[in-house]
C-alpha positions in Angstrom: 0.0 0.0 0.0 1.6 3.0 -1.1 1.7 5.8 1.9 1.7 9.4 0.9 2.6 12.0 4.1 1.5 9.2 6.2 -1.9 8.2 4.8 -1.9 4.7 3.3 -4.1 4.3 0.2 -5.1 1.2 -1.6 -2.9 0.3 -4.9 -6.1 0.6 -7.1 -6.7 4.2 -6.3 -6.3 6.9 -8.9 -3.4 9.4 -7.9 -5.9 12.3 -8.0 -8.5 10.8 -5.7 -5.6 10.4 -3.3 -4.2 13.8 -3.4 -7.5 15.3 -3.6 -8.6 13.7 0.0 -6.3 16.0 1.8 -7.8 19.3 2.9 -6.9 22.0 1.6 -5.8 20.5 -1.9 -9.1 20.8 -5.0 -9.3 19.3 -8.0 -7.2 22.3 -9.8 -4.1 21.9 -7.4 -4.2 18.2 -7.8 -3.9 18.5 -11.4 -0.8 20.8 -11.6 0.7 18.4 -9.0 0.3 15.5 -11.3 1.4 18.0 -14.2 4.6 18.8 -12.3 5.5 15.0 -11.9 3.9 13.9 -15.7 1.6 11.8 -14.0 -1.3 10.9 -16.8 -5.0 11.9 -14.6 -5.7 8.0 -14.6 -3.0 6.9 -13.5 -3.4 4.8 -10.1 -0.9 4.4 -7.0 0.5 1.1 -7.6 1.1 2.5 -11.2 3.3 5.0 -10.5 7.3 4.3 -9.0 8.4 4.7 -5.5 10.3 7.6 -6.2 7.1 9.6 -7.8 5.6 8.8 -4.4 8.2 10.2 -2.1 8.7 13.2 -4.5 4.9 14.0 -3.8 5.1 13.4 -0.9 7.8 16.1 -0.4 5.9 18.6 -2.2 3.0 17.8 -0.1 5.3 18.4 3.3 5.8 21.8 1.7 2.5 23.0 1.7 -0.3 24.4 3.6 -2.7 21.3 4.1 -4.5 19.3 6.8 -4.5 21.2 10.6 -2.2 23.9 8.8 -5.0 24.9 6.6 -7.6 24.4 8.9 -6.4 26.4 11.6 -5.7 29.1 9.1 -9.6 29.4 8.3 -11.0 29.2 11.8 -8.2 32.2 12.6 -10.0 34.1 9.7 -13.3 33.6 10.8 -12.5 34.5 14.6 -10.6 37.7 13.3 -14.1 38.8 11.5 -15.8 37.9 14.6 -13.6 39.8 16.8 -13.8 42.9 14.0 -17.5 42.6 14.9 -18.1 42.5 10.5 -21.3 41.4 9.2 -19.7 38.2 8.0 -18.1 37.6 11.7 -21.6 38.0 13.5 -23.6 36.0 10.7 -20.8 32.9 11.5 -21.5 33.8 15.6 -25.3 33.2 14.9 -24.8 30.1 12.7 -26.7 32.1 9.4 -25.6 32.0 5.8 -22.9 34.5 5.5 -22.7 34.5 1.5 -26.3 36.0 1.0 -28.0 33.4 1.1 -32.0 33.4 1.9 -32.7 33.6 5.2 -37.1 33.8 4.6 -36.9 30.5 4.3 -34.4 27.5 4.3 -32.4 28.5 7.1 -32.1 25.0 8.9 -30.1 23.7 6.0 -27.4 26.8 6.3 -27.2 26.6 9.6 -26.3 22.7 10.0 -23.9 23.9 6.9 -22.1 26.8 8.5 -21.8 25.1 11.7 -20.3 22.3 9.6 -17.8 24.5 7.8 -17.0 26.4 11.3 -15.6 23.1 12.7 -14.4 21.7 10.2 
């Protein structure tokens, strides 16, 4: 099973899936990863050599992923709070902050934003 910053996969699973379930890293940065190392977008783990696999996961050690990345948010989001800005009070009170409707619909937002705040 080949381990990439310390998070085994299975053989059969495509190099972009893999890099794509670390926070912080979307479908866009995954793909200019795999550019970087000329890694074809179906290509799987156990397809790819040993050393592709330690040099991602050196560029993955590199960047600002996982806890890093998630801290980083919540310190944005208690920065607007502590501002007092519309968008800090609207994440206090658990409400859309993006102008969403409010007239309706709210339950969904707020189990959403209350997701996203604790990520």
């Amino acid at each position: 099973m080949p381990s990439i910053l310390g998070s085994n996969f299975h053989e059969r699973k495509l190099v972009k899936k893999a890099l794509e379930s670390f926070y912080g890293i979307g479908p866009m940065l995954s793909t200019r990863i795999m550019a970087k190392y000329t890694i074809h977008p179906l290509a799987r783990l156990g397809g790819i050599p040993a050393k592709t696999v330690t040099a991602l996961t050196a560029e993955l050690s590199n960047m600002t992923i996982e806890a890093d990345a998630r801290r980083i948010v919540q310190d944005n989001i208690q920065r607007l709070r502590d501002m007092g800005t519309y968008r800090g009070r609207r994440h206090a009170m658990g409400l859309p902050v993006r102008g969403q409707r409010t007239r309706t619909q709210t339950e969904t937002a707020r189990k959403l934003n209350k997701l996203e705040r604790h990520g």
